[in-house]
Structures are given as structure tokens and as C-alpha cells.
C-alpha positions as CSV (number, residue, x, y, z in Angstrom):
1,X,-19.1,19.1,18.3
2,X,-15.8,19.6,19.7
3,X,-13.5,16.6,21.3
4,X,-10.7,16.3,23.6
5,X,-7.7,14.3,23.2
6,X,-4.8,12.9,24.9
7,X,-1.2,12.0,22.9
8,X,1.1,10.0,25.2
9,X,4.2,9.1,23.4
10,X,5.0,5.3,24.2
11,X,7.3,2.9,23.4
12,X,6.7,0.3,20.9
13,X,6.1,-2.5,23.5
14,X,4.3,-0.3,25.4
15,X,1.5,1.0,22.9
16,X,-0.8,-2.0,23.0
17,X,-1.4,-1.8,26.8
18,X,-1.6,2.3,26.5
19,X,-4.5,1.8,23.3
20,X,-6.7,-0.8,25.9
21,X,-6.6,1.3,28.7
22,X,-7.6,4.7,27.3
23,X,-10.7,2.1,25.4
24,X,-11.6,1.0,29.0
25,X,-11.3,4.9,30.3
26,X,-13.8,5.6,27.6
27,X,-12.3,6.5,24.4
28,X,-14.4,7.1,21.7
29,X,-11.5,6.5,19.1
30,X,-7.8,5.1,20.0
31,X,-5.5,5.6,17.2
32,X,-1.8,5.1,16.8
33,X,0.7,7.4,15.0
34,X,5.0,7.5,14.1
35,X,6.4,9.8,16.5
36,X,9.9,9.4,15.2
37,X,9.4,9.5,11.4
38,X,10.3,5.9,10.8
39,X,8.9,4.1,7.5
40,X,7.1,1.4,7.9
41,X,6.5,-1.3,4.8
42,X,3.1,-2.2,3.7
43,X,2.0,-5.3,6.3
44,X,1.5,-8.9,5.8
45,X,-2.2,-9.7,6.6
46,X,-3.4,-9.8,10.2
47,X,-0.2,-8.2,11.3
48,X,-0.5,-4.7,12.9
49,X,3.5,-3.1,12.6
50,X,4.0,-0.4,15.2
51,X,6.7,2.1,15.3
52,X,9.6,2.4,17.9
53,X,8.5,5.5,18.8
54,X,4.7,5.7,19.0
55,X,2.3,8.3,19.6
56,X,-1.0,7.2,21.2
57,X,-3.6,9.2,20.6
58,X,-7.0,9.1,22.4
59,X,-10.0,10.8,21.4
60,X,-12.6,11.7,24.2
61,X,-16.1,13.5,24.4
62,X,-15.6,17.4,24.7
63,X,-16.9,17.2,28.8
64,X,-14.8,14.3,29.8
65,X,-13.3,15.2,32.6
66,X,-8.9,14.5,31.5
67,X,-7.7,14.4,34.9
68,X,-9.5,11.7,36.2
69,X,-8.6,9.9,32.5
70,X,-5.2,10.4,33.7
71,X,-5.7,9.9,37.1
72,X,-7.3,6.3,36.0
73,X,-4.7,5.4,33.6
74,X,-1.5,6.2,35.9
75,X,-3.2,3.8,39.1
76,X,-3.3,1.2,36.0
77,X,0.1,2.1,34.7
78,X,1.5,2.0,39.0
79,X,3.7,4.9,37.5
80,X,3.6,8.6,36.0
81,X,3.1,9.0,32.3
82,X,5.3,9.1,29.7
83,X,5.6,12.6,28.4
84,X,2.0,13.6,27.1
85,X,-0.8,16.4,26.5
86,X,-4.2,16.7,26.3
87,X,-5.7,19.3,23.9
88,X,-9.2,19.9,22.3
89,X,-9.8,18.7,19.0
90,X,-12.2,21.3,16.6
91,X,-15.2,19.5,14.9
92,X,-14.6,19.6,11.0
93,X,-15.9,17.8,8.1
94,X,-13.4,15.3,8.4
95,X,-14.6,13.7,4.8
96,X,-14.0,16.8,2.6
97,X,-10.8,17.6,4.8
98,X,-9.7,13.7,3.4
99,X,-11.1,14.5,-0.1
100,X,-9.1,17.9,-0.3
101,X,-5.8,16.1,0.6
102,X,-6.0,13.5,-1.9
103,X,-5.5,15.1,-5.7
104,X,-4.5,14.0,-8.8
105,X,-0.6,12.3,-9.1
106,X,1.2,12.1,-12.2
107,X,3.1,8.6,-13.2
108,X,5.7,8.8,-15.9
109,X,4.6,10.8,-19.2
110,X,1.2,9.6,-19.8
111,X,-0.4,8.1,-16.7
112,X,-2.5,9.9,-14.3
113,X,-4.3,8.6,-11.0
114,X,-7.1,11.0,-10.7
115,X,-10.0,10.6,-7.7
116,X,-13.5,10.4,-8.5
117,X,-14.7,13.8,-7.4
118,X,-11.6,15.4,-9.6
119,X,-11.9,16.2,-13.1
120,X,-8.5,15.2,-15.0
121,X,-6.3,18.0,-15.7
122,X,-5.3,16.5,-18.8
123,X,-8.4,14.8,-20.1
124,X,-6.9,13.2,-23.2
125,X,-4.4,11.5,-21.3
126,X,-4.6,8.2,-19.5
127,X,-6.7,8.4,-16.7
128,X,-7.0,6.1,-14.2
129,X,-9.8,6.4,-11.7
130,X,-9.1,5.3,-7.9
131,X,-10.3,6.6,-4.4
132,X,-8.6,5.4,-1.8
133,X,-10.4,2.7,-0.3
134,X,-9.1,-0.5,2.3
135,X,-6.8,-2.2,-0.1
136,X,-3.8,-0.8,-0.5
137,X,-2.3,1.0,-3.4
138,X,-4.0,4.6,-4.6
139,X,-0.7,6.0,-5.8
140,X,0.8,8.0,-2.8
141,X,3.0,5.5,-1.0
142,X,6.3,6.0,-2.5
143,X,6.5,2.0,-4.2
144,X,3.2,1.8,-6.0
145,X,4.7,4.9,-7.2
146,X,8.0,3.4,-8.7
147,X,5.5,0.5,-9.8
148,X,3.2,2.7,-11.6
149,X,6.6,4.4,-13.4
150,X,7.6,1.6,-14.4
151,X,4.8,0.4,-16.3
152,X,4.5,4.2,-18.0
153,X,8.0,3.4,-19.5
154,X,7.3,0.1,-21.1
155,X,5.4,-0.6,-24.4
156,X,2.5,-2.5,-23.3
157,X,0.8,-2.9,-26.4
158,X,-0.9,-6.6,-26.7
159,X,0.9,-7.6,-23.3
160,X,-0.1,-9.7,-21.0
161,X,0.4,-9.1,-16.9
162,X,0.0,-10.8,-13.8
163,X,0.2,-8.5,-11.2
164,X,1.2,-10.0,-7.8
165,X,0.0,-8.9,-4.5
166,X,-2.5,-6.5,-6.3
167,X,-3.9,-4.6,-3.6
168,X,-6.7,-2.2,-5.4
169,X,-5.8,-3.3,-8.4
170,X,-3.8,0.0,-9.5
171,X,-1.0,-1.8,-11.0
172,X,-3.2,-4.1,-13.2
173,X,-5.6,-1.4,-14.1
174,X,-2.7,1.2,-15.2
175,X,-1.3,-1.7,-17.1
176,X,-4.6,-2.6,-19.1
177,X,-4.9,1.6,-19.8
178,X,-1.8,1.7,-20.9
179,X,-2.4,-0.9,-24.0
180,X,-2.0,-4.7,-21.8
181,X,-4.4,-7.1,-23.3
182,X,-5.1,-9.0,-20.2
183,X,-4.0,-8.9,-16.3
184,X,-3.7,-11.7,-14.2
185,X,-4.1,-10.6,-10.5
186,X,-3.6,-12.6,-6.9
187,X,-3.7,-11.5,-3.6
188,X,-4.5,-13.6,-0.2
189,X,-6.7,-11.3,0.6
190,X,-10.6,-11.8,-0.8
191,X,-11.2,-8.1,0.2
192,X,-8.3,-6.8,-2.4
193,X,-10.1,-9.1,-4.8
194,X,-13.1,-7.4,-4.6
195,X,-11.2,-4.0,-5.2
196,X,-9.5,-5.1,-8.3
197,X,-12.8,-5.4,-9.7
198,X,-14.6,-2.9,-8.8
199,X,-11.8,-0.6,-9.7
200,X,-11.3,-2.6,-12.9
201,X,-15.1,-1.7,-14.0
202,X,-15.0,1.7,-12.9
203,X,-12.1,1.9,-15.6
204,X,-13.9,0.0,-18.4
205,X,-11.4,-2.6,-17.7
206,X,-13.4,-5.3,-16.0
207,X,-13.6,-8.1,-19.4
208,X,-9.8,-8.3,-19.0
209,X,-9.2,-9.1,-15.9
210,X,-8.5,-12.3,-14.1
211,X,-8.0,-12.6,-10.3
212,X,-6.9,-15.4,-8.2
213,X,-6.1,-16.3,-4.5
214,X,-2.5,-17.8,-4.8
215,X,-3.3,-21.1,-4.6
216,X,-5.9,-20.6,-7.9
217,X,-3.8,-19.5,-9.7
218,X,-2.9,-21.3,-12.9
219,X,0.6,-22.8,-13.6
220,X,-0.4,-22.7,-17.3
221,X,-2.5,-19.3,-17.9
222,X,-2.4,-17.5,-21.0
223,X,-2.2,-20.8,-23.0
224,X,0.7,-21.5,-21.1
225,X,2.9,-19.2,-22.7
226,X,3.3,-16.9,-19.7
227,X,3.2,-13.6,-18.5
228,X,5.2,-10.8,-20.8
229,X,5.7,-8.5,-17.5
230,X,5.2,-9.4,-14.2
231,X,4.9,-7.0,-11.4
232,X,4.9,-7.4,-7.4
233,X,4.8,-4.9,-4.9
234,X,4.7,-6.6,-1.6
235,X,7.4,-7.0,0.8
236,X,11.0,-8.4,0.8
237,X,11.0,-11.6,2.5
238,X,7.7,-12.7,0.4
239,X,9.7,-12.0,-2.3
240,X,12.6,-13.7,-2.1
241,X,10.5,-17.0,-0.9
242,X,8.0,-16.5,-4.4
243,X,10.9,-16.3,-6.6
244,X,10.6,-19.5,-8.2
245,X,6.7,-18.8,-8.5
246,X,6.9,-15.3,-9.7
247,X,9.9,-15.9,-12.4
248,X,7.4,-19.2,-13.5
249,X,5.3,-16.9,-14.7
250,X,7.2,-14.8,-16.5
251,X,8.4,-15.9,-20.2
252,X,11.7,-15.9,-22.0
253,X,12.4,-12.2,-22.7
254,X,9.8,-10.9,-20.2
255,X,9.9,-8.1,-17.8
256,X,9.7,-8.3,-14.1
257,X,9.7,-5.5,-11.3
258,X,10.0,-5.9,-7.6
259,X,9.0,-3.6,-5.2
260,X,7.6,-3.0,-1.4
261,X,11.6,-3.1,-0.5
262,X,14.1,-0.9,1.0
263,X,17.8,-0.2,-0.4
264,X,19.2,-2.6,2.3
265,X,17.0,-5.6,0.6
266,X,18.2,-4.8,-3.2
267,X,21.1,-7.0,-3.3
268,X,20.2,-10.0,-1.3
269,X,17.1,-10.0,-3.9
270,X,19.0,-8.8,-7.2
271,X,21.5,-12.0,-6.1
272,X,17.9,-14.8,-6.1
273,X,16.2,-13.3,-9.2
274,X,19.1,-12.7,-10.8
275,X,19.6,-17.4,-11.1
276,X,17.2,-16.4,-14.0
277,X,17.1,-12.8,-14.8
278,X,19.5,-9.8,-15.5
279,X,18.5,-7.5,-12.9
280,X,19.8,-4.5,-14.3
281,X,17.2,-1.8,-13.4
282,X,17.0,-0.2,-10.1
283,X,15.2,3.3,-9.1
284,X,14.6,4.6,-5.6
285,X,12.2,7.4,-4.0
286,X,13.1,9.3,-0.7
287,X,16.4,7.5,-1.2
288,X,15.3,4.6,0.8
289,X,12.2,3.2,-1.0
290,X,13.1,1.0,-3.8
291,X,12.1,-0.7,-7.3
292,X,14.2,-3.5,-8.7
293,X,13.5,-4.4,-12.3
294,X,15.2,-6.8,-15.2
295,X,14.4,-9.2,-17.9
296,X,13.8,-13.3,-17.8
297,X,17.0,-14.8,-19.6
């Protein structure tokens, strides 16, 4: 079956009154989309960040009848629509579309995130099995990326991790592949928990891993000699506010990498971890996405 939609390009303030009305006009499906190409970090938990420029989109039966949808929406609005247009949608197998678009990514010189229904294309190297699912982290936003890097360049051997804000559990899982011993993750989010295990067995991983809400977490884990890398890919201002819990963890001589930041949040952050750290490393993707790395004096 076919469907029609309607894109109206809104403001930011705007979007939320544009997505209830086309619901209450019958939209199967509202949906909201960047119309400006403006990045957006990963969001704190019940927090829905919209773009300046945003793209409305709703999706409508193929006989709905658009001009009344319009018709019904500006007596709502009192005005004219923003600039818009309505244009019919072809039916498709929207899953194997998804599945085709999401292939196997290459981390450093040994790691490779490969999707279930994807045989590796190097077999003997390490493979790390992950469809994208409703935590976040699978590999293509640019700082699990950097993250998953990172962790490809260090010798892991015997190591032990805590991964921070672990999402699906990529981080902690590519870690454990790549020699850790165990991984320590914590998220607020019970659902991300669930994804760091599943993923974890689906890697053969699942006996060495730990995870914890943030308030479970223990001050004295690993016998309390702490963490020998650390890793955190959430968001600037959680950050900076866990730097005291986050360095805690780490040992004398351990590694730490930061990331979920921006190249405008790299000093303020180098300047708090760097009380207790020499934050020495920093890489960048799209020359705005950011890692920040160093070592626990």
C-alpha cells in the first residue's frame, strides 16, 4: 500500500504544536527530522532535543483527502502554513531497506562491528556482533566511533573496564573481545541494562560482565583496586559533574576517555579531569565530534 505525506518545515518552538495537530487530523505516523543539518548530542533520558530548523513530517492513508488536512490544520494554526508539500510515499519493505543500510564498520586495525544477518568480511578478526536496537551505541554515530578506536589502540590484555553510560553495551563488549578480563557497566536506564546483556551473550561475553544503575555501583569493585581504563561516552555537562566519580574509579596509571562532546567542550573538560589526569589525547571526527583521552597521575 501506498501513503501520503505532508513535510511542513517548522521552527523549533513550533514542532510540538505542528506533531499534535497532524495526530488529531489523523496521522498514522508523526515523525520529526533536521532540516538544517545541525548535530544533535545523544539525549539525557526523558528529554526529546529538537532541531532549530525542523521538518515535520506526517504520514497519512493513501485516500486521505490533503486539502482538508490542510484546510483543518491552518483554522487550528489562525494562519497559512509554513512552507510545505504533500507527496505520496511508495510502499516498500521498510525492514530489509533498514537491514541493507546498516553494514559492517571497521574500528582501528582489528575490531569489526558486524550485524547479525552479515557474515564478517574478515572472519578471523574480532568480531563483534550488534543490531541496532533502542539503546544507543551500534557503531555509526561518530563518538562511539572515536570510543570504539580508542579501545582498538590500547593493550587490553587482563584489564579491567568500567564502561560509563553503556548504552548497548558496545563499548564493554569490544573491550572484553579485545583481551579485558572483566567490564563494569552503569547506565540510569534499566532498558540499556538489559542490552548490555543480551549483547554481551550474544558475544560469549556474558560471565564477565557486571552492570549497575549508578547508585549500585561499587566504590570498592575489583577488590578495590580499581578500574585500569575507564570509558564514558555520554554528554558534556554529565561529565564534568561525574568527574570525581569517574576518576574514583580509575587507578594510578589508568586510562580514561571522554566522549559524547563537541570541540567547544574540550577545554573546559581537559581543565576538570586534568586536577588528576594528563589529558594529553584528543581525536575528532567530522571536525566537530570529539574524544578526549589521558592517564590518572
Amino acid at each position: 500500500m501506498s501513503w501520503l505525506q505532508i513535510k511542513i518545515e517548522a521552527r523549533k518552538a513550533d514542532a510540538p504544536r505542528y506533531e499534535d495537530l497532524l495526530e488529531t487530523a489523523g496521522a498514522s505516523a508523526v515523525l520529526m527530522e533536521d532540516s538544517g543539518d545541525q548535530p544533535l548530542l545523544e539525549p539525557p533520558p526523558g528529554a526529546q532535543p529538537l532541531w532549530d530548523a525542523t521538518r515535520v513530517v506526517g504520514l497519512f492513508v493513501v485516500d486521505s483527502e490533503m486539502d482538508a488536512v490542510v484546510d483543518f490544520l491552518e483554522g487550528q494554526l489562525g494562519h497559512a502554513l509554513p512552507p510545505h508539500r504533500i507527496e505520496v510515499l511508495e510502499d516498500k519493505d521498510w525492514e530489509r531497506a533498514w537491514m541493507d543500510n546498516y553494514h559492517p564498520m571497521r574500528f582501528g586495525e582489528r575490531l569489526w562491528v558486524v550485524p547479525s544477518w552479515t557474515p564478517p568480511p574478515q572472519p578471523d578478526a574480532i568480531n563483534l556482533l550488534l543490531d541496532p536496537g533502542l539503546a544507543f551505541g551500534t557503531g555509526t554515530h561518530q563518538t562511539t566511533a572515536l570510543c570504539l578506536e580508542w579501545l582498538d589502540g590500547l593493550d587490553l590484555k587482563d584489564k579491567v573496564v568500567v564502561d560509563y553510560g553503556c548504552g548497548s553495551g558496545i563499548l564493554a563488549v569490544a573491550a572484553l573481545l579485545l583481551g579485558a578480563r572483566e567490564a563494569w557497566c552503569v547506565d540510569l536506564d534499566p532498558q540499556a541494562l538489559t542490552a548490555t546483556r543480551d549483547n554481551a551473550e550474544r558475544n560469549g561475553v556474558a560471565d564477565r560482565v557486571r552492570v549497575f544503575m549508578p547508585e549500585e555501583m561499587p566504590a570498592d569493585f575489583n577488590h578495590g583496586q580499581g578500574a585500569d581504563v575507564v570509558v564514558a561516552n555520554i554528554l558534556a555537562g554529565p561529565l564534568g559533574m561525574l568527574a570525581p566519580t569517574l576518576t574514583g574509579f580509575l587507578r594510578p596509571g589508568g586510562e580514561i576517555a571522554l566522549s559524547g562532546i563537541i570541540l567547544s567542550q574540550v577545554d573546559e573538560l581537559r581543565a576538570i579531569y586534568g586536577e588528576c589526569c594528563d589529558m594529553d589525547g584528543l581525536a575528532t571526527r567530522d571536525e566537530d565530534w570529539c574524544r578526549l583521552s589521558g592517564r590518572k597521575r
